[in-house]
N, C-alpha and C positions, 0 to 999 in steps of 0.2 A: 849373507846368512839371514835367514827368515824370523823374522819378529817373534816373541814366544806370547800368545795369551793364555792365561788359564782363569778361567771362570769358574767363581763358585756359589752354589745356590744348595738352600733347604732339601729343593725336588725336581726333580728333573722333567714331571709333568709340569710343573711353573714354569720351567725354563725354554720345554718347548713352546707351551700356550703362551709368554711373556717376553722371552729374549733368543729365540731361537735365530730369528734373522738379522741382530744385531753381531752373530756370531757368526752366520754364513757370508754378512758384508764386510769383518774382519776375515776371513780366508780368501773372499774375493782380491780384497787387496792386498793378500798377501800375506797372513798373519799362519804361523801355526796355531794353532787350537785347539786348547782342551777342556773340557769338562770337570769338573769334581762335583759330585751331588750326594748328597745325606739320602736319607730315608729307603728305601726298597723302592726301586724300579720297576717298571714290568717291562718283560722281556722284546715287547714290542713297540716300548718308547726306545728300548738301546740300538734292537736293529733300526731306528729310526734316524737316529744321530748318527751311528756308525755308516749308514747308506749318505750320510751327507757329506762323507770323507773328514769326522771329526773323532777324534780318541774321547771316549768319557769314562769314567770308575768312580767306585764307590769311598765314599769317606764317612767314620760315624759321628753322624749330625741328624741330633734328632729334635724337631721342632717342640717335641712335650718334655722334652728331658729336663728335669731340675738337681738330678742325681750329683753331686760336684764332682767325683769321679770319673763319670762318663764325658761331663763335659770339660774334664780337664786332656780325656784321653783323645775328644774329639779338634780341642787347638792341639795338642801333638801333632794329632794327623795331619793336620793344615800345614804346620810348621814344618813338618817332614816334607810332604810334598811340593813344599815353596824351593826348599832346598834341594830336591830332587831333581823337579822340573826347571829348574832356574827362570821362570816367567820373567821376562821384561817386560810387562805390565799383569796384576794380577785383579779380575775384573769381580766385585765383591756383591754378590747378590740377597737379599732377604739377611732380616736381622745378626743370630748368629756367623753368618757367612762373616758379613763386613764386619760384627765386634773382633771375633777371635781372629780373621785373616789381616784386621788392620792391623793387628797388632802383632802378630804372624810377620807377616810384611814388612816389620820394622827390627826383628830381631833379623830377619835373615838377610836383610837391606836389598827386597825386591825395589829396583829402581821405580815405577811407574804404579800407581794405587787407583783405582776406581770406585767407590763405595755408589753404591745405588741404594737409597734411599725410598721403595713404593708405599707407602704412607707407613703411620708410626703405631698402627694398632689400638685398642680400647686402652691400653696402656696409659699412655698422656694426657688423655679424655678423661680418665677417672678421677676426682677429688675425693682421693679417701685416704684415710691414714695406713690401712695396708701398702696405696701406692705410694704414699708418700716415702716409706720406710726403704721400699725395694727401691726407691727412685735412687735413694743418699748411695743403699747399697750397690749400686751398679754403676752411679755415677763417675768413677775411676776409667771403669773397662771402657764406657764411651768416649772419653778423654783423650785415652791412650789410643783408641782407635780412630781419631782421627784426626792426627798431631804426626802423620807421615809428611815427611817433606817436601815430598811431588805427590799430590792427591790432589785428585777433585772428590765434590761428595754433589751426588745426581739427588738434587728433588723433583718430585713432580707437580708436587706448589708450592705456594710461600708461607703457607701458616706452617707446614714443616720444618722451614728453615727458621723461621720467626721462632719456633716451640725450642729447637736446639739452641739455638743462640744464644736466645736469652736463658735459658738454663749453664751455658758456659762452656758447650763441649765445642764447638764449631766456630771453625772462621771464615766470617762470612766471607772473604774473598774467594775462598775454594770452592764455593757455591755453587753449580750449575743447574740451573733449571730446564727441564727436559717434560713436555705433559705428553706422562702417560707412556704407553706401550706399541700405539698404533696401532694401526686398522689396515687390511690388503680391502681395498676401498672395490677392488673388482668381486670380492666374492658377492658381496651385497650389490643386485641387478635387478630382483623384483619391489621394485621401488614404489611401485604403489599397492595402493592400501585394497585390500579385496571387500566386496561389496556383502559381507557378513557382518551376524552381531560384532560388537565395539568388544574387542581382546583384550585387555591389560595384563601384561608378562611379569613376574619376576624374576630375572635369570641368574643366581648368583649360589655364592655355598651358602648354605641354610644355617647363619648364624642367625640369634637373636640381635646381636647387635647392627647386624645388617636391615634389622626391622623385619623382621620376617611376621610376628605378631603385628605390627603396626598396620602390614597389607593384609594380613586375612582380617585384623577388625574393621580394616577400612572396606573391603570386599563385601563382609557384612551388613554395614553399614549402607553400602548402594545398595544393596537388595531390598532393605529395608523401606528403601526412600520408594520403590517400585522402579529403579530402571532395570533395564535391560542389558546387561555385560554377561561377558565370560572372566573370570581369574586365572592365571594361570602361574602355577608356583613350582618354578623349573632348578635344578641343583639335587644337591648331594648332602646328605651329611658327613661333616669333617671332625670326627669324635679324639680327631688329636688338641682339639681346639677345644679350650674350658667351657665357648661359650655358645658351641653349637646344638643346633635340637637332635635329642637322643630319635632312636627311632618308635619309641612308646609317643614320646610327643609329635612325631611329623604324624602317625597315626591317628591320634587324634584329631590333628589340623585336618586329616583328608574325611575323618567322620562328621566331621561341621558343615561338610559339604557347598560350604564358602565358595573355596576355592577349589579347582584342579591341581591333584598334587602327580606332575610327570614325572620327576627323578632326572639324572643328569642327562640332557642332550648334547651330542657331541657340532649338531649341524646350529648353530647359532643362525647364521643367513637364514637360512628356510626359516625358522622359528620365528624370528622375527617377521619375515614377508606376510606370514600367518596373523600377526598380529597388529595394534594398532597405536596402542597406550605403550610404553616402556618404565615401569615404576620400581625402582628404587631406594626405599626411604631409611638408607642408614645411618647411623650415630656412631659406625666402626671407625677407627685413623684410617681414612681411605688415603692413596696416593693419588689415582684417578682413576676411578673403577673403569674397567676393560669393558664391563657389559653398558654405558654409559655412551661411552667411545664409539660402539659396536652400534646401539641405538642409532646415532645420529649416524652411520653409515647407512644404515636402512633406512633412510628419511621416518625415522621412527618419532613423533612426541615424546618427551619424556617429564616423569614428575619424580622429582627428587630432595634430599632434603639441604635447609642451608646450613651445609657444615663440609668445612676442609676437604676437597678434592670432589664430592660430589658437585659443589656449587659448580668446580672447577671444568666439568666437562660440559657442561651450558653457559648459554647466553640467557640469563632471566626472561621471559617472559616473549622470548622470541624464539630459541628451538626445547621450551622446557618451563617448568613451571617451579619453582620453590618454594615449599614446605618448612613449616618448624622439623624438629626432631620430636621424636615422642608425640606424635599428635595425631591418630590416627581421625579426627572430625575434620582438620587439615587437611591433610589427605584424599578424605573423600572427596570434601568439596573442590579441591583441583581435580581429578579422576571427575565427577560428575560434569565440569564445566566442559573437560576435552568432550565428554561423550556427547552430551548436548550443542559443541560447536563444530560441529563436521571439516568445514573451511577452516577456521583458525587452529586445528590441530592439522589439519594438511599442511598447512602454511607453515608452522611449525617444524612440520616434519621435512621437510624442502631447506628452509634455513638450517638443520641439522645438517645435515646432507653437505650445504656449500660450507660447513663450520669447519665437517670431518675431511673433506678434501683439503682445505686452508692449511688445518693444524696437525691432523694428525695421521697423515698417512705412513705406513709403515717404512717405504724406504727415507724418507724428511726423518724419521725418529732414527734408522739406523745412524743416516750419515752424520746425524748429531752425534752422536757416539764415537765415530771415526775419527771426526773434528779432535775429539778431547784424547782420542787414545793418541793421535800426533802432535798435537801441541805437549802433552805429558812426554814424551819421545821427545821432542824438541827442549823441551826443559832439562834434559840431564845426557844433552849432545849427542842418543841414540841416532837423529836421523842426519 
């Protein structure tokens, strides 16, 4: 009889763009496979999973919800469907997923737990008494969620684990370290750099805490100095999110005429090939940004900043450059040095390159995945 997984995540756009082939390499090997995802779907992310011979439906799970109601009816839904589907392992994606499903998981005694862990948000970053309050209060539900007794818990660095730990909710021996999400290392082929003005990208959701103000002051900033660049400020705004720019402000951002404000691009390879610089300067709880990842597959430079999982997808000073947080005169001046060293941002962009083959191609990241779903199976004499 066939393994049962059931996977659960916030969105189902995450799950394609982050975990999609961590789940087609679980059917490979044999696994049944399902879906559960929050928030509203479009109809052409479903026919997209259903064409990959995978079941998926909806659960209400909603990333802005603070309503206690809703998110009491939303662990129901989990707990029901654990119980319905009887998952022999149930694979726990994005915050809510793995609070309510760890704990899901433990009332209905899902043999096998997976919690993924892709970084921990502006949340644990914050020093304030607002967070510290919500910390006490929520501290339980983290506890409980992951105190399953065949569990691993996936980080994608260590200041992650470092941050749970020593807060009390994790045991480090359940720890798995996994960087990031991976890269299909083939889509990224025009690897060199086109002989136009010097590009610098943003490519990410259009949070503040992402530093989205830090690049356009710094874009400024080179203008000022009289180089010669393009900006280019790619993404979406994510208005489920507290701390994303409304669209009165990205309007503004595009009337500074700073930067190029594009809107969401769906073809990252191309965009990149177009481009030269890869800048990122955020101060979010990253896990290990995707667009980062993505960078170094394009033999792209990149400038980012030194904090928790950005550091994490360079090599300082050999495919990437490091930055304070909050420092947009930092920033310029990495950004200005790439532009003015032609060679040593190639250089750069080449070590990126041999970094994202090394570490993080996307089938290396599935079978890591596979590794833990059988060892968990082996922990409780499923295989």
């Amino acid at each position: 009889m066939k393994k049962r997984i059931l996977f659960v995540v916030n969105e189902l756009s995450f799950f394609i763009s982050h975990r999609l082939n961590i789940a087609l390499a679980a059917k490979k090997e044999g696994y049944k496979v399902k879906i559960a995802y929050g928030e509203v779907a479009k109809k052409k992310e479903k026919i997209l999973i259903q064409k990959k011979g995978i079941e998926c439906f909806e659960i209400p799970l909603y990333r802005n919800s603070l309503n206690p109601l809703r998110e009491l009816w939303a662990f129901f839904s989990i707990l029901y469907n654990f119980y319905l589907f009887k998952p022999d392992i149930v694979h726990l994606i994005t915050i809510k997923a793995y609070l309510y499903g760890g704990i899901a998981a433990r009332l209905v005694r899902v043999p096998c737990v997976v919690s993924s862990i892709a970084g921990l948000g502006s949340f644990f970053h914050r020093k304030n008494l607002k967070n510290l309050i919500f910390k006490s209060l929520v501290y339980p539900i983290f506890y409980l969620a992951f105190r399953h007794p065949n569990q691993y818990i996936i980080v994608q660095n260590l200041e992650d684990k470092k941050i749970l730990g020593n807060w009390g909710v994790l045991n480090f021996k359940k720890v798995y370290l996994i960087k990031g999400s991976g890269v299909e290392l083939k889509k990224f082929f025009n690897l060199n750099e086109k002989k136009t003005i010097v590009t610098v990208c943003f490519a990410s959701r259009l949070l503040k805490d992402k530093g989205v103000y830090d690049f356009v002051d710094a874009a400024n900033l080179i203008k000022k100095r009289g180089l010669k660049a393009r900006f280019l400020l790619v993404g979406s705004v994510d208005l489920d999110n507290p701390t994303s720019l409304t669209n009165r402000e990205l309007n503004n951002i595009r009337n500074q005429q700073a930067v190029e404000v594009l809107g969401f691009k769906k073809n990252i390879a191309k965009l990149y090939s177009e481009c030269h610089v890869v800048c990122l300067p955020s101060f979010f709880g990253e896990g290990i940004p995707k667009a980062l990842i993505e960078a170094g597959a394009a033999s792209r430079a990149i400038v980012t900043t030194n904090h928790p999982g950005c550091r994490d997808a360079i090599i300082p000073n050999k495919t990437g450059i490091l930055v304070p947080i909050k420092n947009p005169k930092k920033l310029a001046d990495a950004i200005q040095w790439l532009i003015e060293k032609p060679k040593e941002r190639k250089k750069m962009g080449k070590a990126g390159r041999k970094l994202a083959e090394k570490i993080f191609p996307i089938n290396k990241i599935s079978q890591q995945h596979i590794k833990i779903y059988h060892a968990l199976l082996r922990n409780c004499n499923l295989v």
